[in-house]
C-alpha positions as CSV (number, residue, x, y, z in Angstrom):
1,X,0.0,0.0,0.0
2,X,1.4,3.6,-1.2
3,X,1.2,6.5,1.1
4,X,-1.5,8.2,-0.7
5,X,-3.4,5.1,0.1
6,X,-2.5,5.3,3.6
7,X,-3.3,9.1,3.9
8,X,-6.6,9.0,2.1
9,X,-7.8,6.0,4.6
10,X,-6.4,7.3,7.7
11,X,-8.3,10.8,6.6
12,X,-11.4,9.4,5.4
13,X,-11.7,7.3,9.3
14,X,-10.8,10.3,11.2
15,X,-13.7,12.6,9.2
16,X,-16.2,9.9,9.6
17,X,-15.2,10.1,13.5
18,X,-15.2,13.6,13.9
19,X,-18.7,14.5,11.8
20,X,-20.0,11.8,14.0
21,X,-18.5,13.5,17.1
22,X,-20.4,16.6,16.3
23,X,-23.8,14.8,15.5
24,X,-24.0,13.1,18.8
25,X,-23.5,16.5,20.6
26,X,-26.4,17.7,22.7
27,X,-26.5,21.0,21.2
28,X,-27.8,21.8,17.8
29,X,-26.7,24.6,16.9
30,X,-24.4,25.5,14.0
31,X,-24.4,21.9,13.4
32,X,-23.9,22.2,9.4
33,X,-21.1,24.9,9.9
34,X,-19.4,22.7,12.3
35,X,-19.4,19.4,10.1
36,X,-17.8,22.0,7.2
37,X,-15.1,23.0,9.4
38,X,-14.1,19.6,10.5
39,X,-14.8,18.4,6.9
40,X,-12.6,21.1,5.6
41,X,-9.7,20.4,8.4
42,X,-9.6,17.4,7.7
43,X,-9.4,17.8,3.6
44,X,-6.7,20.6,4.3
45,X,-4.6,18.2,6.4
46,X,-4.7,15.5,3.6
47,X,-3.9,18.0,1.0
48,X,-0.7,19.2,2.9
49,X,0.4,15.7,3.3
50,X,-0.2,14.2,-0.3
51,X,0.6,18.0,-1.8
52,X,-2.1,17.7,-5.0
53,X,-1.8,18.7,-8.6
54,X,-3.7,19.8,-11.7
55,X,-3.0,19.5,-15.2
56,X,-2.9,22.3,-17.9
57,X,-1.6,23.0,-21.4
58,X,1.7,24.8,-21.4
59,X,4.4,26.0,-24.2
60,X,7.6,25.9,-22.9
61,X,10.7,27.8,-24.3
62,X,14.0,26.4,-24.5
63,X,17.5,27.6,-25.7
64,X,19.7,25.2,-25.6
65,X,23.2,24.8,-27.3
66,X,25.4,22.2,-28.3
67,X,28.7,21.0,-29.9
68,X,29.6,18.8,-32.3
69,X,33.2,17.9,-32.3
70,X,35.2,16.9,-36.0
71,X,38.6,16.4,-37.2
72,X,40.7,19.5,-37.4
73,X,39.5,21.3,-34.7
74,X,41.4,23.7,-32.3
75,X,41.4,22.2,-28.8
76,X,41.7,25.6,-27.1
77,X,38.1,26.5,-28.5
78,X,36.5,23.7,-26.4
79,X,37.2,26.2,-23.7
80,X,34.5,28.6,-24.6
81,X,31.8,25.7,-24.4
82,X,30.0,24.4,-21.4
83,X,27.7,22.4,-22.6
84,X,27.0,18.9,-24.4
85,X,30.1,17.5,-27.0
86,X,29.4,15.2,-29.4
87,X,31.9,13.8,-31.9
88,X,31.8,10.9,-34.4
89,X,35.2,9.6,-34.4
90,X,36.6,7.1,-32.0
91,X,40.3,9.2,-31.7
92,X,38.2,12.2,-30.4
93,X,36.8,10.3,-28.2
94,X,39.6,8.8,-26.7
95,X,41.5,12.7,-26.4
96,X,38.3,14.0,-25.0
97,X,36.7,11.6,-22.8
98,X,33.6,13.8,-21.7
99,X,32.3,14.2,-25.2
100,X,29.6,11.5,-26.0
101,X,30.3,9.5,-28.6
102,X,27.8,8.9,-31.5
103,X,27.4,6.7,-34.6
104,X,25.7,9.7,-37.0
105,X,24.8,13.4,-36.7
106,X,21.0,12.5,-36.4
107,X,21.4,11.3,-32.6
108,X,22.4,15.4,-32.0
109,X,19.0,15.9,-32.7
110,X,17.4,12.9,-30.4
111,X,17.3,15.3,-28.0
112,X,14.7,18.1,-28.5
113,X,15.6,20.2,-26.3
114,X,18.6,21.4,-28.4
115,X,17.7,24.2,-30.5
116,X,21.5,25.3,-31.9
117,X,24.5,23.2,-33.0
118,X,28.4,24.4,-32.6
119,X,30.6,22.4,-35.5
120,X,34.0,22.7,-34.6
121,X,36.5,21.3,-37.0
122,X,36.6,21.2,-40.5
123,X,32.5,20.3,-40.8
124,X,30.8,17.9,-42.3
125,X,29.8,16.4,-45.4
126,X,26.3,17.4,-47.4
127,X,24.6,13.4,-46.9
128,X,25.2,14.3,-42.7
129,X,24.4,17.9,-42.6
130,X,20.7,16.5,-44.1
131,X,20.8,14.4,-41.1
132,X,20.3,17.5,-39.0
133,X,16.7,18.0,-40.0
134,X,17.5,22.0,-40.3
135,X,18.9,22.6,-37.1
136,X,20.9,26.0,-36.7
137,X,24.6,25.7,-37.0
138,X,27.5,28.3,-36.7
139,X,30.6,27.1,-38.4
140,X,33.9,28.8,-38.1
141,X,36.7,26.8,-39.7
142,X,40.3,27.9,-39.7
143,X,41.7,28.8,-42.1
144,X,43.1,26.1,-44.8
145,X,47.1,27.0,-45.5
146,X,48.9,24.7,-47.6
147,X,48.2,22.4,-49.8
148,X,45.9,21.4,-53.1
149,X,42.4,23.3,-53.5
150,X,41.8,22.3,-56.9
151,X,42.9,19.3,-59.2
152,X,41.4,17.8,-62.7
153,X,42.5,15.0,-64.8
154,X,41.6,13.3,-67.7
155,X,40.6,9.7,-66.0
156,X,39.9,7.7,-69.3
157,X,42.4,8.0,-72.0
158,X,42.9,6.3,-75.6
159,X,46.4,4.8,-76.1
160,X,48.3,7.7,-77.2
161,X,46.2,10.5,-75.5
162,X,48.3,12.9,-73.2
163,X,47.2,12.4,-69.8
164,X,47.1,16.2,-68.3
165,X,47.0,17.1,-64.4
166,X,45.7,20.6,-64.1
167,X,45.3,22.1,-60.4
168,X,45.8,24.8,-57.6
169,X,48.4,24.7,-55.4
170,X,48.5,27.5,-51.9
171,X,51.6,27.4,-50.4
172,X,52.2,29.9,-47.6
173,X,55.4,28.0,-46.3
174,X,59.0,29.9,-46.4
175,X,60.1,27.4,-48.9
176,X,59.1,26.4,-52.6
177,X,57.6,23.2,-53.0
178,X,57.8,20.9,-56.0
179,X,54.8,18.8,-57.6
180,X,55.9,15.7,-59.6
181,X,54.2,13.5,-61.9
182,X,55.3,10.1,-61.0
183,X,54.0,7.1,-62.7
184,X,55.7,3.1,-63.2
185,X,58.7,4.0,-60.3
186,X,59.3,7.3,-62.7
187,X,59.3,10.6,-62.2
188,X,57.7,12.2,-65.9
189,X,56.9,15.6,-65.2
190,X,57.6,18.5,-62.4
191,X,57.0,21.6,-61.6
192,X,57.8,24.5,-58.4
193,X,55.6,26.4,-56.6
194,X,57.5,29.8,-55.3
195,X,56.7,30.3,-51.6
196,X,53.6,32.4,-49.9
197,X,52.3,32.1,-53.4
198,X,49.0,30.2,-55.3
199,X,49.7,28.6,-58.1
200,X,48.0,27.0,-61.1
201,X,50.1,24.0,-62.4
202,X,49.8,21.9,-65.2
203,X,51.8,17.9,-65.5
204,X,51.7,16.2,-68.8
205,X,53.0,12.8,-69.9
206,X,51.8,10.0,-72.6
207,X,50.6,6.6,-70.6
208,X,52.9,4.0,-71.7
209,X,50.1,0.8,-70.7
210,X,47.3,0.4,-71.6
211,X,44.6,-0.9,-68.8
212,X,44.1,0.5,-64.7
213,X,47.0,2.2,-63.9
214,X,47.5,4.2,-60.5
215,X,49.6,7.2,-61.1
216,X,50.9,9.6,-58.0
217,X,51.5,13.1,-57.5
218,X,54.1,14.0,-55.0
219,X,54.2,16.9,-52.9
220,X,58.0,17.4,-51.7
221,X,59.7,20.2,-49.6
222,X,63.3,20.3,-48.6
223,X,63.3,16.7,-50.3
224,X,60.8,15.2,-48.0
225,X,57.6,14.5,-49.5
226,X,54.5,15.8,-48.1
227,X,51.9,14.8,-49.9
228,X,51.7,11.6,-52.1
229,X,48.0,11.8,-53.8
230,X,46.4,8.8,-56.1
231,X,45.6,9.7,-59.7
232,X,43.7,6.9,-60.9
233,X,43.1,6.6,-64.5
234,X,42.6,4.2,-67.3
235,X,43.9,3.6,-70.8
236,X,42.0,1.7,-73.6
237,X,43.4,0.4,-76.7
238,X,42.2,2.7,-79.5
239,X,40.2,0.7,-82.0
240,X,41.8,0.6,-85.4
241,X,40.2,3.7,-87.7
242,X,38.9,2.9,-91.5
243,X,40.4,6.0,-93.3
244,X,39.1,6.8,-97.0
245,X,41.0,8.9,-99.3
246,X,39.7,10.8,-102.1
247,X,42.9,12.7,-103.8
248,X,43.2,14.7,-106.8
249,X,46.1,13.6,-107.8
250,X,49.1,11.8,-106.1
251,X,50.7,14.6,-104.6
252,X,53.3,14.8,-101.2
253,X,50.5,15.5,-99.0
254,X,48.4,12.4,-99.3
255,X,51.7,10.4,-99.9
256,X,52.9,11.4,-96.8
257,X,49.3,11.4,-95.3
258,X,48.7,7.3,-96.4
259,X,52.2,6.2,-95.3
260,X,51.6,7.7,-91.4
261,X,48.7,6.5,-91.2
262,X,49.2,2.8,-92.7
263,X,52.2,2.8,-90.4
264,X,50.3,4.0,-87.0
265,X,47.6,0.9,-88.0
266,X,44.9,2.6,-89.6
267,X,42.9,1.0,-92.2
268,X,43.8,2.7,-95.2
269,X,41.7,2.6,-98.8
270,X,43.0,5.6,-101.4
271,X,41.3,6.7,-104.5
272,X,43.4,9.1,-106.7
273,X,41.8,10.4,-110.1
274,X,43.8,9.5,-113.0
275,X,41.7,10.9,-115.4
276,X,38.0,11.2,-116.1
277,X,36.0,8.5,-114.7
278,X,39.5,6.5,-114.1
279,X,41.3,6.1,-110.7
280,X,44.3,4.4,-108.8
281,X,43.7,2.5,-105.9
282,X,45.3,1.3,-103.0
283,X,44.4,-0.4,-99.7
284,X,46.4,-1.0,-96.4
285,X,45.3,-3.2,-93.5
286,X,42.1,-3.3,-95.6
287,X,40.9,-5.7,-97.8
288,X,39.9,-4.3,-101.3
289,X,36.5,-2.6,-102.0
290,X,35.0,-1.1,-105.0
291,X,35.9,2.0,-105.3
292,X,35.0,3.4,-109.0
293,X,31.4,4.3,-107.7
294,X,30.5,5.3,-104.1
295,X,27.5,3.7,-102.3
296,X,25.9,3.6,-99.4
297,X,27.2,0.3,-98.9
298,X,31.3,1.6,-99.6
299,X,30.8,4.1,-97.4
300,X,29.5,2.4,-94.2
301,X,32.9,0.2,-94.0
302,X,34.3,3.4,-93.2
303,X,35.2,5.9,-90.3
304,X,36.5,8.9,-92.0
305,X,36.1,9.8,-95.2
306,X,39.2,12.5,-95.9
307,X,39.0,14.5,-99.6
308,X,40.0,17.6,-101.8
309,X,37.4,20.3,-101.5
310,X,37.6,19.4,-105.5
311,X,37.2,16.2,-105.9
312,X,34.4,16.0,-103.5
313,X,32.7,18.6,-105.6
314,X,33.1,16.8,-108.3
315,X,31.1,13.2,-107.5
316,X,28.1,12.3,-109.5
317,X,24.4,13.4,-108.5
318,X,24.3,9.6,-106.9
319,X,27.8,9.5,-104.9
320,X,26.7,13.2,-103.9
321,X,23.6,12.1,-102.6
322,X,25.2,8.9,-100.8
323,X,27.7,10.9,-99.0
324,X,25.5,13.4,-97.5
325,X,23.7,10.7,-96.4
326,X,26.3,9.0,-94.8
327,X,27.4,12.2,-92.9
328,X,24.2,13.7,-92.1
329,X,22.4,10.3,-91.2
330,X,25.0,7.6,-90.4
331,X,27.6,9.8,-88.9
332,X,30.7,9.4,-91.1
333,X,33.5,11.7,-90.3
334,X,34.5,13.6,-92.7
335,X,37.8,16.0,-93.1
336,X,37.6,18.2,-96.2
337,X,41.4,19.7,-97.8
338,X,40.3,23.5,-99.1
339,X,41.3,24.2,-103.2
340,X,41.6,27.8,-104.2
341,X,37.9,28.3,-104.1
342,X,36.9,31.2,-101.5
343,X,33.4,30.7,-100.6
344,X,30.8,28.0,-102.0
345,X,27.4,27.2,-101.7
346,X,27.8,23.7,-101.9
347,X,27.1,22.3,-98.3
348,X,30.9,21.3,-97.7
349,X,31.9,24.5,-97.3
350,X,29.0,26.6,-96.4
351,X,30.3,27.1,-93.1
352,X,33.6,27.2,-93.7
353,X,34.3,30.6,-96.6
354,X,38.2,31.5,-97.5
355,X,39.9,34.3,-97.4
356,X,43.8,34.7,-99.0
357,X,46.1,35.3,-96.7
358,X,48.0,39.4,-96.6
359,X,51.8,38.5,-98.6
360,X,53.7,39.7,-95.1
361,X,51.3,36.7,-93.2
362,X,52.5,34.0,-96.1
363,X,55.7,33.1,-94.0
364,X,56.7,30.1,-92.1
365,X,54.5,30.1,-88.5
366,X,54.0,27.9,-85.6
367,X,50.1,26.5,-84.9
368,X,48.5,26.2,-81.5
369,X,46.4,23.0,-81.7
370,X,43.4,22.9,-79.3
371,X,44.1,21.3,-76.3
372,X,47.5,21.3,-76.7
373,X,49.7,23.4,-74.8
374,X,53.1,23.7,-77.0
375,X,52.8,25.6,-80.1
376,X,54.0,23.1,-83.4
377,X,57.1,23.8,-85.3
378,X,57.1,26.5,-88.1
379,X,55.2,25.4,-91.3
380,X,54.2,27.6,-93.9
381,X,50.2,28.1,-93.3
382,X,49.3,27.8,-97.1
383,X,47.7,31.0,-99.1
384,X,44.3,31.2,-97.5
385,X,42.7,30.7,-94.4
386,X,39.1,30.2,-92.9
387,X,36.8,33.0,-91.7
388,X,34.7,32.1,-88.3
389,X,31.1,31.6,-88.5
390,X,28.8,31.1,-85.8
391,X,28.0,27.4,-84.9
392,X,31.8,26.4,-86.0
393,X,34.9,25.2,-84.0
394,X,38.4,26.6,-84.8
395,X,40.5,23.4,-83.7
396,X,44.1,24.9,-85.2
397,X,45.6,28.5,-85.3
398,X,48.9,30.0,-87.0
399,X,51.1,32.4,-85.0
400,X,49.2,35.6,-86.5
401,X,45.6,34.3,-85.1
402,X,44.2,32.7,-88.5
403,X,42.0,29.8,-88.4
404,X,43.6,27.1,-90.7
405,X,41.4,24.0,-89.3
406,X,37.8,24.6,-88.2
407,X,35.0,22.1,-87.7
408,X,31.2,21.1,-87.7
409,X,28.1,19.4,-86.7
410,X,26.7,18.0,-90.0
411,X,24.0,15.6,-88.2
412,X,24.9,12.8,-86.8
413,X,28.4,13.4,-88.1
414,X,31.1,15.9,-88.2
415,X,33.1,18.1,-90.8
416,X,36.6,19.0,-90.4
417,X,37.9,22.1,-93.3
418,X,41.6,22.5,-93.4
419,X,43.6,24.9,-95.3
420,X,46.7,23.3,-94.5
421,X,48.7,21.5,-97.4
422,X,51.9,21.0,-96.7
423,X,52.0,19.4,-93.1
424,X,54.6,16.7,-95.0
425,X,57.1,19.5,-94.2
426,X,57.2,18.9,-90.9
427,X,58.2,14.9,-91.8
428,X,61.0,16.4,-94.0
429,X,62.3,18.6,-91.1
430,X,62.4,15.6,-88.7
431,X,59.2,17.0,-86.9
432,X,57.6,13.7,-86.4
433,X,56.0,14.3,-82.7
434,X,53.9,17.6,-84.2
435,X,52.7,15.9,-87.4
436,X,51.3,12.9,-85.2
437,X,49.9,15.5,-82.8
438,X,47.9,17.2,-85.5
439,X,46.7,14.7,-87.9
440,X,45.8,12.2,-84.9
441,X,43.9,14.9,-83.5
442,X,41.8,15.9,-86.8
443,X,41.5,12.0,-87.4
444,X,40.2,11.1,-83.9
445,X,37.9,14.6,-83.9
446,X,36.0,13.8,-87.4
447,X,36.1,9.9,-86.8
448,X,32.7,8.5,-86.7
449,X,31.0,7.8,-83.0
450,X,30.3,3.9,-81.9
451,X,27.0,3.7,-80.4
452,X,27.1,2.8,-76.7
453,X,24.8,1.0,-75.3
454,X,25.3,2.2,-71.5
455,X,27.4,4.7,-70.1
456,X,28.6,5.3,-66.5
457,X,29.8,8.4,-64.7
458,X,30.7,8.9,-61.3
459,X,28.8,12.3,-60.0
460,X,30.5,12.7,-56.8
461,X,33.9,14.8,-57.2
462,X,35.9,13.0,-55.1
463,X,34.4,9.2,-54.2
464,X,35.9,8.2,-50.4
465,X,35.6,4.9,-49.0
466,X,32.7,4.6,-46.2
467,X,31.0,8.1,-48.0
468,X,28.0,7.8,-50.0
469,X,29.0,8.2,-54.0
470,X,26.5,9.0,-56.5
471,X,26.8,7.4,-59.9
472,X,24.9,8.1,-63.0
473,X,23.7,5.4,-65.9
474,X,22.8,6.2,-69.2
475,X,20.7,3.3,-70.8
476,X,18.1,3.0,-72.9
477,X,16.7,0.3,-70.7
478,X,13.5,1.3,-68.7
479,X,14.1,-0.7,-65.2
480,X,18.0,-1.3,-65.6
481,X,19.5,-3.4,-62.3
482,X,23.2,-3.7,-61.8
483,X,26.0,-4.8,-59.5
484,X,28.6,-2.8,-57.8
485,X,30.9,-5.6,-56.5
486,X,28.8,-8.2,-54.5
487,X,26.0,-5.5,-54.0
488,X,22.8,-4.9,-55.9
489,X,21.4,-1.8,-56.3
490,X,18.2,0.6,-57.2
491,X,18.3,3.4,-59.6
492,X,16.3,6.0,-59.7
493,X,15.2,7.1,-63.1
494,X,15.4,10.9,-64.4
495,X,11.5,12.3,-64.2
496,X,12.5,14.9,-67.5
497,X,15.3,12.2,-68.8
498,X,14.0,8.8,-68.6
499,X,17.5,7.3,-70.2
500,X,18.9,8.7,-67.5
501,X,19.5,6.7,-63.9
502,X,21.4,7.5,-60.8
503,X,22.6,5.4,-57.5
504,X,23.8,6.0,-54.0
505,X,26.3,3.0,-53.0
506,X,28.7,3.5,-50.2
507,X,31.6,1.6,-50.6
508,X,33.5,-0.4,-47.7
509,X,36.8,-0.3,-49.2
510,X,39.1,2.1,-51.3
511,X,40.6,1.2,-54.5
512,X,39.4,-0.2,-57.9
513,X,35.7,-0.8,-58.0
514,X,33.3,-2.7,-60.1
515,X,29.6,-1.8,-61.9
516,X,28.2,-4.1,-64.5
517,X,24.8,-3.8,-65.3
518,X,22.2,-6.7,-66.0
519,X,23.9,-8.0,-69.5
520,X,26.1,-4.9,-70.0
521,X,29.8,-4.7,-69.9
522,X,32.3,-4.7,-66.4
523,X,32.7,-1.0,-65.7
524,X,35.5,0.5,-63.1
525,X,35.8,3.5,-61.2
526,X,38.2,4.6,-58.4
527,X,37.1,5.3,-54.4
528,X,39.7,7.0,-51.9
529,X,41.0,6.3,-48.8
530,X,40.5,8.7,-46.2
531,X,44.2,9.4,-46.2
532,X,43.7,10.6,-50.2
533,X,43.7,14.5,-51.2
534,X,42.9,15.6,-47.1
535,X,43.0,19.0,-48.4
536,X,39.8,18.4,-51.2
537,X,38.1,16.6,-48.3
538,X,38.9,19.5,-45.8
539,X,37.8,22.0,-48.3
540,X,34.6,19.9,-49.6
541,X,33.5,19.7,-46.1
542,X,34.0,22.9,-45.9
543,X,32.1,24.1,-48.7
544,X,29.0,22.0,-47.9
545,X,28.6,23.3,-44.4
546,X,28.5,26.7,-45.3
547,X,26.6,26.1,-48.1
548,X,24.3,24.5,-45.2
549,X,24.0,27.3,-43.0
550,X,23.6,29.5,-46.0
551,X,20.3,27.7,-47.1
552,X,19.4,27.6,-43.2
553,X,19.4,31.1,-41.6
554,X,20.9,31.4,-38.4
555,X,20.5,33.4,-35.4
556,X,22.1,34.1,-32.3
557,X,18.9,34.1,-29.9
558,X,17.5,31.0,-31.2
559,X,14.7,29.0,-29.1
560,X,12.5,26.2,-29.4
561,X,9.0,25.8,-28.1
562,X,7.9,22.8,-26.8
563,X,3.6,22.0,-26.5
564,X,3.4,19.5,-23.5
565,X,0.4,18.8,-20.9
566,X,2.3,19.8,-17.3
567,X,1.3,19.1,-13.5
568,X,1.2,21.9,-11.8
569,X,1.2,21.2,-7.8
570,X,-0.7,23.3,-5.8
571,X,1.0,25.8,-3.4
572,X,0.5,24.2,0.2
573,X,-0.5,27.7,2.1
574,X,-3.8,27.5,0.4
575,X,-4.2,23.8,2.5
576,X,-2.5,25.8,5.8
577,X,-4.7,28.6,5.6
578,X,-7.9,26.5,5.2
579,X,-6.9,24.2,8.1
580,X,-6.1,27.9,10.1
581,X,-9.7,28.7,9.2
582,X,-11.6,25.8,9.9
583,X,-9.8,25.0,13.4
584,X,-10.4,29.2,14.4
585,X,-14.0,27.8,13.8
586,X,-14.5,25.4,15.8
587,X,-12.2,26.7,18.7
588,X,-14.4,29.4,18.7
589,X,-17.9,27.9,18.3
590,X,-16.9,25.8,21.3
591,X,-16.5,28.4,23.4
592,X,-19.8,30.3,22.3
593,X,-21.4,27.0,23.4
């Protein structure tokens, strides 16, 4: 039995005593008044022993801050807090004993009470800042000194393709630094950073393998190196080009032309007009075709179809028709050698009119190939060049800003228009390197497009083990399913892009991983350890925290209102006074009587 039993019985006997007490008494009078004082004693002296409540709708108002403790933070600010820590990681943990532990942000907001959030540290990532459910934050990182803020690379290269590192490096140090390329135990590229300077670098090199390969770039000061980042990339064999030659006439240019090419592996088919309606032919790495009439059928065996402006002019209503086709419709590639004609309304060189070049620009002049960073040797530019038009590329420049190679969308294919005509020059001269450069580069541009069947990109910028990473799928395929490693995964498909399909994996492990889809081909992509590009993370962390707090306005008096039902216990000295009362009563009726 509880004491409010206990109490209520004990009361209840003693009122049934004392109203019968005053019943029994010989005198009447005042009789009602007197059971209501010793009725109302009684009561008073129950309340002041069991001390009753009532209940009533209230809105209470807290402000109540805490912290969240991450990696990088300055252990003299934890001074200025007096209130809840929480961290995520273990080592914090073990430094700070008092701060409580948790497995993700979303337990900071288990507790209701907490209306604001201190980060200290360098923040946190944009998948655990949505964990917060819009809770305030104030965020005040330090400020990031040395190291890399910005790096891109080309991650999927054709054999041959320059692999090019382009970043930012902030060095506030006293002493230079020095960023090398290193790749297979060597070192290919370097350059120096000047101290309390940022810098935009740029490493090149040509990937000698072909497959996954893990290049490294080295951070090293005072010859001790700093920084050793991963640069994962991969290298595919190029597929062997078919190459069709249309020439006027044999001349040093398309001699030149067919012998590079046979000799780098393309297949290689050239028609040179002998005289009307009679040509010479020659295949390499091909197997023979008929070439005295061009059909749709000739023309599909091929990648690039490469001509003078002249003799393409000059097909037959039925070759004319067939080619256009082929460009417009099947997406042939096809790389057009100008004549001394200035402007045309034929649709080869619509977009692409001439101009002759001033006598005192006619001399010898480097070109500036797009996408490449070295200027060529000197070659004489040829006697006209190509005017801009809207909706056209320039893909070479001479020294004096004249467009000598400029290209096209033509439908599904592409057109290339070169003035050049003498890049056999450059063979003569010894400059091998710059004529690969800039006839692999016009082949590969103009070359006609395989059709993919799937496609996979990795969305997130930099994928880190034990992080969420988003990757994208382009398929035709309504419900496409895939692996990544032993894992399935659901997609979710692009409302405005059906092809379209994205995926949130988080991967256990960093290194090389694997994506096939349901019948498609094994893809690969790279994830990071946490000990990869710290800087990137630091700043990415960064970045999405303040973007955070800018898309959740903050400020300093923050409060939060709680609805809750309350007990409110009723001050005692009502209960005192009422027993004060009622006994004055009867102490003083019994004397009257």
């Amino acid at each position: 039995m509880n004491w409010s039993s206990i109490v209520i019985i004990i009361c209840i006997l003693t009122g049934v005593f004392a109203v019968w007490r005053e019943y029994a008494r010989a005198k009447k009078t005042r009789l009602l008044w007197r059971i209501i004082a010793v009725v109302a004693a009684i009561t008073a002296l129950a309340c002041i022993a069991l001390q009753p409540t009532y209940q009533t709708n209230a809105t209470l108002q807290y402000k109540h801050e805490a912290v969240l403790v991450t990696d990088g933070f300055n252990a003299d600010s934890l001074s200025k807090f007096n209130t809840k820590l929480f961290t995520t990681s273990v080592a914090i943990k073990k430094e700070y004993p008092g701060a409580t532990l948790i497995n993700n942000v979303e337990e900071v907001i288990a507790d209701p009470t907490i209306t604001q959030l201190h980060i200290l540290g360098n923040g946190l990532y944009e998948e655990e800042l949505q964990q917060l459910n819009n809770l305030p934050v104030i965020f005040n990182p330090k400020e990031f000194t040395q190291g890399i803020t910005a790096i891109n690379w080309n991650q999927r290269l054709k054999t041959g393709d320059k692999l090019i590192i382009q970043g930012r490096y902030k060095n506030t140090s006293a002493q230079k630094v020095k960023l090398v390329l290193r790749g297979l135990s060597t070192n290919l590229d370097s350059v120096d950073i000047d101290r309390n300077n940022e810098h935009v670098f740029e490493l090149q090199t040509i990937p000698k393998t072909a497959g996954k390969t893990i290049y490294n770039l080295l951070v090293i000061s005072n010859k001790d190196t700093i920084e050793k980042e991963d640069l994962p990339l991969q290298t595919e064999p190029v597929r062997p080009l078919r190459v069709l030659m249309l020439t006027a006439s044999p001349d040093f240019e398309s001699r030149f032309l067919k012998n590079w090419l046979s000799e780098n592996g393309y297949a290689v088919a050239v028609r040179s007009a002998i005289s009307k309606d009679k040509f010479n032919k020659e295949y390499i790495n091909t197997e023979q075709l008929p070439l005295d009439h061009l059909t749709a059928g000739v023309l599909n065996k091929f990648d690039v179809l490469l001509g003078d402006l002249s003799v393409l002019k000059s097909l037959n209503g039925a070759e004319a028709s067939a080619l256009k086709i082929e460009v417009t419709q099947k997406g042939i590639g096809l790389i057009i050698r100008a004549d001394s004609t200035l402007k045309s309304s034929s649709w080869l060189q619509t977009d692409f009119p001439l101009d002759r070049l001033a006598a005192k620009d006619s001399i010898s002049s480097s070109l500036l190939i797009q996408g490449i960073k070295d200027k060529t040797a000197k070659i004489i530019p040829g006697a006209v060049y190509i005017n801009y038009q809207n909706g056209t590329q320039p893909l070479v420049i001479d020294g004096r800003g004249h467009i000598v190679v400029s290209s096209a969308l033509s439908g599904a294919g592409k057109m290339l228009f070169t003035s050049l005509n003498n890049t056999f020059s450059w063979m003569l001269a010894g400059d091998k390197n710059d004529y690969t450069t800039l006839w692999s580069r016009l082949i590969h541009e103009g070359a006609r497009k395989s059709q993919a069947t799937e496609s996979w990109d990795v969305l997130t910028a930099l994928p880190v083990s034990q992080s969420a990473v988003k990757l994208q799928l382009m398929s035709a395929l309504p419900n496409p399913s895939a692996t990544f490693g032993p894992a399935s995964v659901a997609f979710e498909q692009d409302a405005m892009l059906p092809f379209e399909h994205t995926a949130i994996y988080w991967p256990q492990s960093s290194g090389w991983q694997s994506v096939k889809q349901t019948g498609g081909l094994q893809n690969w992509w790279y994830t990071y350890g946490n000990d990869n590009w710290k800087g990137l993370q630091i700043l990415k962390r960064e970045t999405d925290t303040r973007n955070y707090i800018a898309k959740h306005t903050n400020v300093s008096n923050v409060t939060k209102e709680i609805h809750q039902k309350l007990r409110i216990a009723i001050p005692k000295i009502y209960f005192y006074v009422l027993l004060l009362l009622a006994s004055i009563f009867l102490w003083a009726e019994a004397k009257l009587s």
